[in-house]
VEXKOLDO-430301 format. One record per residue (C-alpha): x, y, z. Coordinates in steps of 0.05 Angstrom, whole numbers, plus 5000, padded with zeros to 4 digits. Example, Ala and Ser with C-alpha at 12.3 -4.5 7.8 and 13.67 -1.06 7.14 Angstrom:
VEXKOLDO-430301
524649105156/527349795143/
//
This chain:
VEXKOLDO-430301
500050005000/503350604979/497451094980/496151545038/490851245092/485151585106/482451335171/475251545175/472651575252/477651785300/477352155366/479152795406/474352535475/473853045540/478552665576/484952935533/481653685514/485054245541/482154595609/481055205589/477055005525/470055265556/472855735602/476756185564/471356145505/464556195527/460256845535/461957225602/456357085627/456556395622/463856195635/463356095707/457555615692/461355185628/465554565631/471554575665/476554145712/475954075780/480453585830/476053005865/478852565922/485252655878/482152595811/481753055751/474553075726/470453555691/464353845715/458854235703/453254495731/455454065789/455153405752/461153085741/462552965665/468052425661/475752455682/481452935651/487352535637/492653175639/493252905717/495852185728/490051845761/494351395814/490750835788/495150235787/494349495780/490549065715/486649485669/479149285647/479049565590/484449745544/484950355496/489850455432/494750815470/495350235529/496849765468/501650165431/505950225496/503850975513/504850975591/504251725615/497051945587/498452565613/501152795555/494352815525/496552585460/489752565418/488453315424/495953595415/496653635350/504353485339/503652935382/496752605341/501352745281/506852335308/502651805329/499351825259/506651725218/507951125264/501250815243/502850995178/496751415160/495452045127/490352265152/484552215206/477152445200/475352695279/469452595322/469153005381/467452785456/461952165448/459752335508/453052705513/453353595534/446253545530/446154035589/438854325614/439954985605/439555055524/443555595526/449255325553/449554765517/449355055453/455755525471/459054965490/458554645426/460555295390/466055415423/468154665412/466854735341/471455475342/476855155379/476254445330/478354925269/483655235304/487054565319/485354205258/489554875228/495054535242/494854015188/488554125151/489953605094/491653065146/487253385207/478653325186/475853565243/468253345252/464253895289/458053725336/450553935322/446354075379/441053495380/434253915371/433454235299/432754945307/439154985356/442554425299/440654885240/443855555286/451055095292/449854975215/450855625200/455555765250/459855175225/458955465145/460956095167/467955885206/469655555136/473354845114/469054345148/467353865109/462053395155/458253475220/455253025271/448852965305/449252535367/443652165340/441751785409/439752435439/435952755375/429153005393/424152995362/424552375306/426852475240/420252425212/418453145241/417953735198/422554235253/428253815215/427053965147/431454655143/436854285179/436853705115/435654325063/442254745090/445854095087/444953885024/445254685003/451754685034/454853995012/456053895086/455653205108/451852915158/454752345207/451151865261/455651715310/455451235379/453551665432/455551445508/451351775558/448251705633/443051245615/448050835574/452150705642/447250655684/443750025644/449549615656/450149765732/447249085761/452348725709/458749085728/464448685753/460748105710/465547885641/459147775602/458048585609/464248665560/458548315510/452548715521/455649355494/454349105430/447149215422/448349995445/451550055368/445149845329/439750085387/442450815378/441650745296/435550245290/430350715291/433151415261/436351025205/429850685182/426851445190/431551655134/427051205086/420851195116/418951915116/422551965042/428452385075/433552195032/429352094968/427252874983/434353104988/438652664934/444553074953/444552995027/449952445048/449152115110/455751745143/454751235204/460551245236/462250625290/455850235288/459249695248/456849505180/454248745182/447448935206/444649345150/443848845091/437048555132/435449275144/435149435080/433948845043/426748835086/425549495071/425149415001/420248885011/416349385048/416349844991/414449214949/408349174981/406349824992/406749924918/403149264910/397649624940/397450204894/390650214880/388350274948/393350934961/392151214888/385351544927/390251724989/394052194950/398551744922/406451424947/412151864947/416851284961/418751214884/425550974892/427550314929/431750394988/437049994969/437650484908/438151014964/442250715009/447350584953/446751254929/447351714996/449551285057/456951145076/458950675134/465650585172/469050035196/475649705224/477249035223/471648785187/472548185141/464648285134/465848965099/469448605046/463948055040/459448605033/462848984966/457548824925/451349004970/454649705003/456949934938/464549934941/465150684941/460950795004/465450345054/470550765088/475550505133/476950765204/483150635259/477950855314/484151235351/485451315406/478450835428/478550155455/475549835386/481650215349/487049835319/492550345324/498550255318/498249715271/492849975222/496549795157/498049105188/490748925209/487649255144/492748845103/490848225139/482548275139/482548435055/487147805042/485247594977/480848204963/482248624896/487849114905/483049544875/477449494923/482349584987/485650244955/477750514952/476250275017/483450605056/484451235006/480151414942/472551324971/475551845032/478952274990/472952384940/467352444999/471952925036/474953344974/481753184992/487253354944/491852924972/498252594934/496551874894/503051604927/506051644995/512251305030/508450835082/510150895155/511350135178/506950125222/509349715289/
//
């Protein structure tokens, strides 16, 4: 492989963002009230409003002994955290040459600042989104920052315009777990008209919030909780992702392009191979809607899906198995860094080892050309790979 790697879900979480993000951004009159890092019986956490948010990781956390769950940077030998490698850009840059990939497409915290107070919230994702251009700066080729809708669509539409307006983003997210009301409402048609307007792109992504935690309470301490985590991935994207369909969403808007990012890829062939039997039948019944005003659902979702949905993956022999169905240019690869799932530092290794036997072709759209064409990316055809280790 001597193209450049585009990884396409990667992370800058609140653990590793700097503490002044909120505080030295935010209106006056809401600084004191933002995120911001407070010690805790000798941790580093972030709170808020007086809820605690999560741990910073600029502090060493005294823990010692076994880990129970591993991240990228425990694998790849990174011992002081402190550092806060993710969100320092020389440092994500460094990490990214010894994976030996060009460049990463990055999702902000995945866990939820749906804060009560509107207000706040959305300032807190503004200021996110400010400070995500200012770092991504640094490398803007390599760096694709991913900035973070509000989850209700007026305040969505106002960070849409906000997001236009700072200039070279390419994608946004909406936590889609924590979207109110459904997709089928008409509050969200403005947000999918400036979208496709814009040529923004839209991304689901896993969401990890209170509820999320708190459902696997009575299992903790148990091994078989390690499985359970995998329904969370299709629960959050079940229901919004049949929406885009069955309220004609995407056939409405044939230039909005949706990408789900970390839901994994296996489960949507059912999906959408049983909703194209629905729209079999409902057009088997045309006679009886002909007095109804008729079906808008003219194309079959499978044509949609093919033509507007993108889905990313990591080690997934399934997403080669799958070439055919997905449509080879909408599979984009992912290292998932610095997360758990990822397979940092030994991207080119595992990718190289999962599309044994695949066409050289097919893997170079997967890791490079499908990225570069979504994104707009006028990056070189050939790089000097990074071994990675």
């Amino acid at each position: 492989m001597d193209y450049p790697l585009i990884s396409c879900d990667d992370h800058l979480d609140l653990n590793q963002l700097p503490t002044d993000l909120w505080t030295s951004r935010l209106p006056a009159h809401l600084k004191d009230r933002g995120p911001h890092v407070e010690m805790i019986d000798g941790r580093a956490v972030w709170m808020c409003e007086g809820k605690n948010l999560g741990s910073w990781s600029g502090v060493a956390s005294g823990f010692s002994g076994p880990k129970p769950i591993f991240t990228a940077l425990d694998r790849g030998g990174i011992v002081d955290q402190t550092e806060r490698r993710p969100a320092v850009a020389e440092l994500r840059l460094a990490d990214m040459d010894r994976d030996g990939v060009y460049a990463h497409v990055i999702f902000g915290p995945v866990t939820s600042l749906n804060f009560e107070d509107t207000e706040l919230r959305d300032a807190c994702y503004r200021a996110y989104n400010e400070w995500l251009k200012e770092f991504c700066a640094a490398a803007p080729d390599r760096l694709i920052g991913v900035p973070m809708l509000p989850p209700e669509p007026e305040a969505a539409v106002s960070a849409l315009e906000h997001i236009i307006a700072l200039g070279g983003f390419r994608q946004a997210n909406l936590q889609i777990a924590m979207a109110q009301p459904r997709l089928e409402d008409t509050r969200w048609e403005p947000l999918w008209e400036m979208l496709e307007k814009s040529g923004i792109i839209l991304s689901f992504h896993v969401t990890v919030f209170a509820s999320v935690s708190r459902a696997f309470d009575k299992y903790k301490g148990s091994p078989g909780a390690t499985f359970l985590h995998v329904k969370m991935f299709i629960e959050q994207f079940l229901d919004p992702f049949v929406d885009l369909f069955a309220w004609g969403i995407l056939e409405r808007h044939p230039g909005l392009k949706i990408v789900i990012a970390e839901s994994g890829i296996g489960w949507l062939p059912w999906v959408i191979e049983e909703l194209d039997y629905r729209h079999w039948r409902l057009w088997e019944a045309e006679e009886f809607w002909a007095d109804r005003g008729g079906i808008p659902h003219k194309m079959k979702p499978s044509e949609l899906f093919k033509r507007q949905v993108y889905g990313t993956f990591q080690q997934s022999p399934t997403a080669v198995a799958l070439a055919k169905f997905y449509g080879e240019d909408k599979l984009l690869w992912a290292t998932d860094y610095p997360h758990p799932d990822s397979i940092w530092p030994n991207s080119r290794k595992i990718l190289a080892e999962f599309t044994e036997g695949a066409d050289p072709a097919f893997v170079r759209k997967i890791a490079f050309e499908n990225a570069a064409k979504l994104y707009g990316l006028d990056l070189p055809a050939q790089v000097d790979a990074i071994a990675a280790e």
